[in-house]
C-alpha positions in Angstrom: 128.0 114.5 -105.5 127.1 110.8 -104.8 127.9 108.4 -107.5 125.4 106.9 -109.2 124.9 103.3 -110.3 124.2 102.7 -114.5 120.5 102.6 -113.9 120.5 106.4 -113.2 123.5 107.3 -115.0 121.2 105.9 -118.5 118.4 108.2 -117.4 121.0 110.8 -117.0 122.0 110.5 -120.1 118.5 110.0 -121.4 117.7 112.6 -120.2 120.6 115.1 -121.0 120.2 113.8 -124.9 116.8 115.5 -124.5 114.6 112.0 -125.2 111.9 112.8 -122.6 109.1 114.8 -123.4 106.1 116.5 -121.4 103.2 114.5 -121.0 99.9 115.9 -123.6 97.3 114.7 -121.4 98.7 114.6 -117.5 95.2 114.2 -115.7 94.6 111.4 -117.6 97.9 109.9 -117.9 98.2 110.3 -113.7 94.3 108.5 -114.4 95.4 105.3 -116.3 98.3 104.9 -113.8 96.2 104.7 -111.1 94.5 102.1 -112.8 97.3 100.6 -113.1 98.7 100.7 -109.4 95.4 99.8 -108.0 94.6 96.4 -110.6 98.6 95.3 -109.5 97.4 95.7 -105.7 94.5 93.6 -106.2 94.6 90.3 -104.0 97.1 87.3 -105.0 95.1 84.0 -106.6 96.2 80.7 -106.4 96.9 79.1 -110.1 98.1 75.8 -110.7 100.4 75.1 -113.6 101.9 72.1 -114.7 105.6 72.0 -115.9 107.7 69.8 -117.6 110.9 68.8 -115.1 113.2 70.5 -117.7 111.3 74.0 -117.5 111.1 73.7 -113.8 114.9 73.2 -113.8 115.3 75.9 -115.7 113.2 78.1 -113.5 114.8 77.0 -110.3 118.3 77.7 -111.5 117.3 81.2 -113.1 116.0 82.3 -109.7 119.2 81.0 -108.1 121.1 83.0 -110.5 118.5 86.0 -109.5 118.6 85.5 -106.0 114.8 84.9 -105.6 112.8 81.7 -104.7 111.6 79.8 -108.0 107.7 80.7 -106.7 108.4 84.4 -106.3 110.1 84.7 -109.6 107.4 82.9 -111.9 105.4 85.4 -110.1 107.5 88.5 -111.2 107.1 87.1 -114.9 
């Protein structure tokens, strides 16, 4: 068996603690999730936002510390 890495061994455990449960409504949940995927898939806009030099800092060096450009992070947020 492979090992696995905390993010699966807490749904593991999640799992094995019996905390999931069957969906009620599946057609519509599977419904509302394709909502979902297709309204995150929509196109990228341009927005311009002003910050002050201190938040920008402390964006840059949070996406430093993430491994991500400052742009792409304010966009994951």
């Amino acid at each position: 068996m492979e090992k696995l890495d905390k993010e699966e061994l807490d749904i593991l455990n999640s799992f094995e603690r019996d905390e999931w449960q069957s969906v009620q409504n599946k057609d519509n949940e599977f419904m509302n999730h394709q909502q979902y995927a297709t309204a995150t898939l929509q196109p990228d806009q341009r927005v311009d936002i002003y910050l002050s030099i201190h938040d920008l800092k402390a964006l840059q060096q949070h996406a430093v510390a993430e491994g991500l450009s400052y742009q792409a992070l304010a966009q994951c947020h």
